[in-house]
C-alpha positions in Angstrom: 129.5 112.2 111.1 130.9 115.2 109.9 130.1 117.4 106.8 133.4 116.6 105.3 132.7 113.1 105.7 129.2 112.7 104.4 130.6 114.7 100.9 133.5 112.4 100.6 131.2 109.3 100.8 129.7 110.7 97.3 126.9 108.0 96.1 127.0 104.4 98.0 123.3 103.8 97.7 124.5 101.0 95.0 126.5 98.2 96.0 127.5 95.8 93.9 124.9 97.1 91.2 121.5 97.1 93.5 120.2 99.3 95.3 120.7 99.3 98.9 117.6 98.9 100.6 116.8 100.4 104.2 114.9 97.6 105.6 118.4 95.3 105.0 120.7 97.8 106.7 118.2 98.5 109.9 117.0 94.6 109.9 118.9 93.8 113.6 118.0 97.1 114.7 114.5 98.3 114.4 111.7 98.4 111.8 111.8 100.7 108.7 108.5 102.2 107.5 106.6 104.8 105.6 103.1 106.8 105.7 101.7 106.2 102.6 98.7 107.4 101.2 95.7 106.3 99.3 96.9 106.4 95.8 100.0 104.2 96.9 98.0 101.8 98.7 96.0 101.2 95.7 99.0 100.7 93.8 98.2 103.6 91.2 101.0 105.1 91.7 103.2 102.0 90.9 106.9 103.8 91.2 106.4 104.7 94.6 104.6 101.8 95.1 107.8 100.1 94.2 109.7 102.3 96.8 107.8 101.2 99.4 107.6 97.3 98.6 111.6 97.6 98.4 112.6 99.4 100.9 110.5 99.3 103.9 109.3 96.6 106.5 106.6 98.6 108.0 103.7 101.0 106.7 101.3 103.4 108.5 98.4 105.2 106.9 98.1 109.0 106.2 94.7 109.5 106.6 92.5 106.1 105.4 92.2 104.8 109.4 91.6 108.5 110.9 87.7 108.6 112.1 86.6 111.3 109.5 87.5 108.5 106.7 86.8 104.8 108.1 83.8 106.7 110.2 82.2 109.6 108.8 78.6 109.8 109.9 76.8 108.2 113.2 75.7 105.2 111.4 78.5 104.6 108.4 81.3 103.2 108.3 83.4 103.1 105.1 86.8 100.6 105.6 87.1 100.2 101.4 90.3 102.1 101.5 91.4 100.9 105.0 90.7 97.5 103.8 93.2 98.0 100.8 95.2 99.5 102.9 95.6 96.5 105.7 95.7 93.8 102.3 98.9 95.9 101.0 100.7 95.5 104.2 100.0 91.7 104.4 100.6 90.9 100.2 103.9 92.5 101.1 104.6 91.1 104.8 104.6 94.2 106.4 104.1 95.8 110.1 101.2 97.1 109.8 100.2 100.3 112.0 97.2 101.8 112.7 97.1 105.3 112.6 95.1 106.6 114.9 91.9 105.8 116.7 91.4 108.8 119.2 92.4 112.3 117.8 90.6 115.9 118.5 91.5 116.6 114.6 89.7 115.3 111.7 87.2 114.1 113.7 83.2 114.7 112.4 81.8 117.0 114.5 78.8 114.4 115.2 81.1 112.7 117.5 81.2 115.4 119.9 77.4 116.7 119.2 73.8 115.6 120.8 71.3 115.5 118.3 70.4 119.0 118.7 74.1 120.1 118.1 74.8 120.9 121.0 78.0 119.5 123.3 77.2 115.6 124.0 77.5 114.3 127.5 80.2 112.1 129.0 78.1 109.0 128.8 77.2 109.3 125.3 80.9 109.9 123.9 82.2 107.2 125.9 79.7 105.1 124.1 80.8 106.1 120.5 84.3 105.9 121.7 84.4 102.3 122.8 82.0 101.6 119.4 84.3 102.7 117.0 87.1 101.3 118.8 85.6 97.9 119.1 84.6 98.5 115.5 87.4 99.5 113.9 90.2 97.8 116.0 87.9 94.4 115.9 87.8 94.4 112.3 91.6 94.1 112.1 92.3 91.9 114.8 95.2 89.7 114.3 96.0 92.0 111.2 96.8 95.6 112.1 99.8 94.8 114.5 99.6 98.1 116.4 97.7 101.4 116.8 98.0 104.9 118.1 95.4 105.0 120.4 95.8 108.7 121.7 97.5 111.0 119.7 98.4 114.7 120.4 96.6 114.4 124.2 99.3 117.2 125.5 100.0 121.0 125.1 103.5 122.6 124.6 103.8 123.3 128.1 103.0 119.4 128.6 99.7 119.6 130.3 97.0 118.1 128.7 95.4 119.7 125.9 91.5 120.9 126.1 90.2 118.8 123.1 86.4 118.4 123.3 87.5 114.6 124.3 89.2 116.0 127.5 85.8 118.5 128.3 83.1 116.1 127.5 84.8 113.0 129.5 87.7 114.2 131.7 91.5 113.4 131.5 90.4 109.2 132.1 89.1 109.8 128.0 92.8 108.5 127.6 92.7 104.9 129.7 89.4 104.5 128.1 90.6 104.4 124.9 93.5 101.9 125.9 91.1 99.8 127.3 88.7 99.7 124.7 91.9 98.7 122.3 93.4 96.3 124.6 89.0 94.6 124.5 89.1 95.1 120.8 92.1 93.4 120.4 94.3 91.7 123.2 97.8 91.4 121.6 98.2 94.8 119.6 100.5 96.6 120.5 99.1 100.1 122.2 100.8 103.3 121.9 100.5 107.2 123.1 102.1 109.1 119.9 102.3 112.8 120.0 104.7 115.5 118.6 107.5 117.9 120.5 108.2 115.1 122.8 112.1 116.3 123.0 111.2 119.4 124.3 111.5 119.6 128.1 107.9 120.4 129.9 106.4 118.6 127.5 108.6 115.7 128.0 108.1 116.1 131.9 103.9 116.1 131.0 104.2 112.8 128.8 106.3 111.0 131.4 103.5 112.0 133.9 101.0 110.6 131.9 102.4 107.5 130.8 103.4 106.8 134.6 100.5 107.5 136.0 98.6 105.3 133.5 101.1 102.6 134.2 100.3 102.5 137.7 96.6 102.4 136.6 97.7 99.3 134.9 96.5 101.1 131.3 97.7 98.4 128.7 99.7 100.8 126.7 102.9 99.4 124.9 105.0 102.0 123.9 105.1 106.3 122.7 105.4 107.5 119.3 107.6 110.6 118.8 106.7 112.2 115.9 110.5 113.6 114.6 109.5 116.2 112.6 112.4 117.8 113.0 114.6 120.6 111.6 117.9 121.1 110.2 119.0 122.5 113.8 116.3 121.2 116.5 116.0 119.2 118.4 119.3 118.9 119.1 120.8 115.4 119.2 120.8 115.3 122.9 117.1 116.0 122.9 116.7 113.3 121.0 118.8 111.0 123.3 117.5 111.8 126.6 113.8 111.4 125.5 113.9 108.0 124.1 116.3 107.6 127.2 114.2 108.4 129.8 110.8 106.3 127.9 112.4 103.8 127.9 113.2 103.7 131.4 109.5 103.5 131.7 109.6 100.1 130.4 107.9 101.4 127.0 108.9 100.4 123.9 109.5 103.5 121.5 109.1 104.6 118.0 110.0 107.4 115.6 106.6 107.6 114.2 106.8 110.4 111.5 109.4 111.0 110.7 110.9 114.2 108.3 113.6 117.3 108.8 112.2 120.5 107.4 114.6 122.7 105.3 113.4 125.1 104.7 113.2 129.0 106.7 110.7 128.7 110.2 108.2 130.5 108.9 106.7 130.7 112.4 108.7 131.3 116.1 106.9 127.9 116.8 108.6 124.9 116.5 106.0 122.2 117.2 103.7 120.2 114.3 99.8 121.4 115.2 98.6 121.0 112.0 95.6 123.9 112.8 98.5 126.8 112.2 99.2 127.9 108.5 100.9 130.9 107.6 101.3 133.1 104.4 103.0 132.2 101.2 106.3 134.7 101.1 108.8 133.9 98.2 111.8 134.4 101.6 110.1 131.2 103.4 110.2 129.3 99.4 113.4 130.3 98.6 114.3 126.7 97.1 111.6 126.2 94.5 114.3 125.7 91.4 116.3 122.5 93.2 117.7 122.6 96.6 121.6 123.7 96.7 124.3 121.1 97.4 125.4 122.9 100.9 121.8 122.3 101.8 121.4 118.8 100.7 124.9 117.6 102.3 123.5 119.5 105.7 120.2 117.5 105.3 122.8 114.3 104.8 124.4 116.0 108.2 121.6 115.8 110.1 120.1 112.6 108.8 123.2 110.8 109.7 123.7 112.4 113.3 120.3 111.5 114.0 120.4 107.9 113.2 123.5 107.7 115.2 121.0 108.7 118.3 118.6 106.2 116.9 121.1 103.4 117.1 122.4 104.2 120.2 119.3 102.9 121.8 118.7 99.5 119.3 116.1 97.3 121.9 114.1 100.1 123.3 113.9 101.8 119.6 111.5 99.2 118.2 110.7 101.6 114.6 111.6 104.6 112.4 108.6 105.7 110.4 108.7 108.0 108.0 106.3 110.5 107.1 105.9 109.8 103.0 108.2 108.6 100.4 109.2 111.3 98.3 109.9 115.1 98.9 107.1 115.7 96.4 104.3 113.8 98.9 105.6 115.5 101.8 102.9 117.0 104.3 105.8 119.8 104.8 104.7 121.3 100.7 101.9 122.5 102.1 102.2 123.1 106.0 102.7 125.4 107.6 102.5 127.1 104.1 101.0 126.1 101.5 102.8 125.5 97.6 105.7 125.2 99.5 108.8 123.5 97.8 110.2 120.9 100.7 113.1 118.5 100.4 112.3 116.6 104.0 112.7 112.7 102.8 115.8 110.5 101.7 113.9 110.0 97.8 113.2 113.2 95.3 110.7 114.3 94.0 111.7 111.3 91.3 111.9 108.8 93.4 115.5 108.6 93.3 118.0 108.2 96.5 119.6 111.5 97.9 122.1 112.0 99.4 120.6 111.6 102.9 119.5 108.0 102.3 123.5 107.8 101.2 124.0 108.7 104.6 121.8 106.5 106.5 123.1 103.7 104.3 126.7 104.2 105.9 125.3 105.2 109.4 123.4 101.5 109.6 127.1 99.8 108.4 128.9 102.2 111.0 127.1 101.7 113.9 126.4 97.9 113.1 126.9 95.7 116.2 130.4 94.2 117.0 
């Protein structure tokens, strides 16, 4: 869709006086859903609340189901908000995700520890693994409809990643926790989810791993690419030949957190490893008044070319997530820099349609099956 194009559309969010609603114009396509957080869950904050409920089929959880939350200490657990959490999605007949069992970040550093603090042995962290698996993926069975099991397993340069999972058990810490799902609960769907996924080694690393797994006979069900993606990477093509060639695998695949950053790199890095921060500089916040119409139709742009790669591939593409609601719950206010103004969703900051979500509207009507 070009430029020209997406400014003459002007507003169509509104059709015949409502609101257009994602989940209708993506409902023979794929699923349409949104990380929401605790205070949306509990319905306190009713207007975005409303947002969700309306327009999306599917919700996954910012933090409420990460192991630092649901599992803090050896012998607590704490599923009051992840219960609200799973209750939401089924009042409202959503897919529900689970997000995410098996992560090196926020993780309590008990999980890792003997009792002297020291590093545990392999033995031992298998054991606590496969507990709060069968735990946590037990309590929801039937409910939760999915789960990333492994996230972020993989450097840049697509080999796997040092986390104290991968020291203390060896690379098998990743079938394990796919089994221990698959025990937990036999018809969830099971997926590897990780960010970067376009670019090529680590592409090349993640279709390594999921083969290799395959052959092991690892009940894993699809990969999650994040897409937190930028005004001008990946490009397109990236985008195409990764959920091409995972598919070809035979796995379904998802778009699992989906946001485009618009504002200036403020590292040379282009991945999503939430440990790196940088510096507040008033050059890498230059939008903090209201981002400029050139900026917003580019944002429309790229939000519209991208869906035209996610349609492309309707059957292997099984859900487009999004990572929050509004620009002003983004993740991207506050990372890599922090009091950041971000514009990365297709709602402002009031909870109002941009237009980006005008340009999804017309990309789900334009690229609707003959």
């Amino acid at each position: 869709m070009s430029l020209i194009l997406v400014v003459a559309l002007g507003s169509i969010g509104a059709i015949a006086g409502e609101q257009a609603m994602l989940k209708e114009a993506f409902k023979s396509d794929f699923l349409i859903g949104a990380a929401v957080n605790k205070a949306q869950i509990y319905e306190e904050d009713a207007d975005t609340a409303g947002l969700i409920k309306t327009q999306f089929n599917s919700i996954s959880p910012e933090n409420v189901l990460k192991w630092g939350v649901v599992h803090p200490k050896a012998d607590t657990y704490d599923f009051e908000a992840a219960d609200r959490y799973v209750a939401f999605g089924g009042k409202y007949h959503m897919f529900i995700v689970g997000h995410t069992l098996v992560w090196e970040h926020q993780t309590p550093a008990w999980v890792f520890q003997d009792e002297k603090g020291n590093p545990a042995d392999r033995e031992t962290l298998l054991k606590r693994m496969q507990d709060h698996i069968h735990t946590v993926v037990g309590r929801y069975k039937g409910r939760i409809n999915s789960w990333d099991v492994v996230n972020e397993a993989l450097n840049d340069d697509g080999s796997l990643r040092q986390s104290p999972w991968m020291k203390i058990i060896g690379e098998d810490y990743i079938a394990k926790a796919f089994q221990f799902a698959h025990e937990a609960d036999p018809q969830a769907e099971l997926y590897y989810n990780d960010y970067s996924l376009e670019n090529e080694a680590k592409l090349k690393g993640a279709l390594e791993l999921l083969r290799k797994l395959q052959t092991q006979g690892v009940p894993i069900t699809g990969v999650g690419l994040q897409g937190h993606y930028q005004l001008d990477f990946p490009s397109e093509e990236q985008v195409d030949a990764a959920i091409t060639a995972f598919g070809k695998l035979g796995l379904k695949v998802m778009i699992t957190e989906f946001d485009v950053d618009v504002l200036p790199r403020a590292l040379q890095y282009r991945g999503a490893d939430v440990t790196l921060s940088a510096e507040l500089q008033p050059k890498l916040n230059p939008y903090t008044q209201g981002l400029p119409d050139a900026v917003q139709q580019a944002l429309a742009q790229r939000y519209a070319g991208l869906f035209g790669v996610f349609l492309k591939h309707r059957g292997v593409l099984a859900r487009v997530t999004f990572w929050g609601v509004t620009d002003g719950g983004s993740w991207l206010n506050n990372w890599p820099v922090r009091g950041r103004t971000n514009y990365p969703l297709l709602f402002d900051r009031s909870g109002q349609p941009k237009p980006a979500f005008d340009a999804v509207i017309r990309a789900a009507h334009s690229n609707s099956p003959q």
